[in-house]
C-alpha positions as CSV (number, residue, x, y, z in Angstrom):
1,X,0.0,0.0,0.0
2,X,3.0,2.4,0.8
3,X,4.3,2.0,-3.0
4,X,0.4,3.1,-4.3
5,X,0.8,6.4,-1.9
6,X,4.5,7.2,-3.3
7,X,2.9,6.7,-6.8
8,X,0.1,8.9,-6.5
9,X,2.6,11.4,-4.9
10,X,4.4,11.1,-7.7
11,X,1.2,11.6,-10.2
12,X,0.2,14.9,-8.2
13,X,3.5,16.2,-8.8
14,X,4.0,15.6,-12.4
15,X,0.9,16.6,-12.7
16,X,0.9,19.9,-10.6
17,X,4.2,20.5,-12.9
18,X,2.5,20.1,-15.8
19,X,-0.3,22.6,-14.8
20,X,2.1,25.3,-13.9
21,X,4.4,24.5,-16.9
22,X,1.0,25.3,-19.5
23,X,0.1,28.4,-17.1
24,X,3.4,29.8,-17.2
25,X,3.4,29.1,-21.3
26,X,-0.2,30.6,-20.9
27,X,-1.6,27.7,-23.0
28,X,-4.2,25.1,-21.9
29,X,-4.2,21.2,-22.8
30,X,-8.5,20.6,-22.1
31,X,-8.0,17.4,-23.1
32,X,-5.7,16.2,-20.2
33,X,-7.3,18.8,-17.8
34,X,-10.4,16.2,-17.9
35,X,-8.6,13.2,-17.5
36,X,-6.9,14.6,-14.4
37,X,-9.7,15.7,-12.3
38,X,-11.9,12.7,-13.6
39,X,-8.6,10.5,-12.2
40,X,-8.2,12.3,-9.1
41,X,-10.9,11.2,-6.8
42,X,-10.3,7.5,-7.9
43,X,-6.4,8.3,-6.7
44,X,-6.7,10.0,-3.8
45,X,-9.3,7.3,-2.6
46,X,-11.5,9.9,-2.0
């Protein structure tokens, strides 16, 4: 179960990094920005 939490620490990381990376570029990428907060609540178990 510890691996699963490093991995979704991971997955919130790249993905915050991403995020800021497309702000700071001031361009969007809809298509991912979906997947992610459909994919969240299964990750985060909540």
């Amino acid at each position: 179960m510890n691996d699963n939490i490093t991995k979704n620490d991971k997955f919130y990381t790249n993905c915050t990094q991403y995020f800021e990376f497309l702000r700071k570029k001031g361009i969007t990428d809809y298509d991912f920005e979906d997947e992610y907060y459909f994919t969240m609540p299964a990750i985060s178990n909540h």
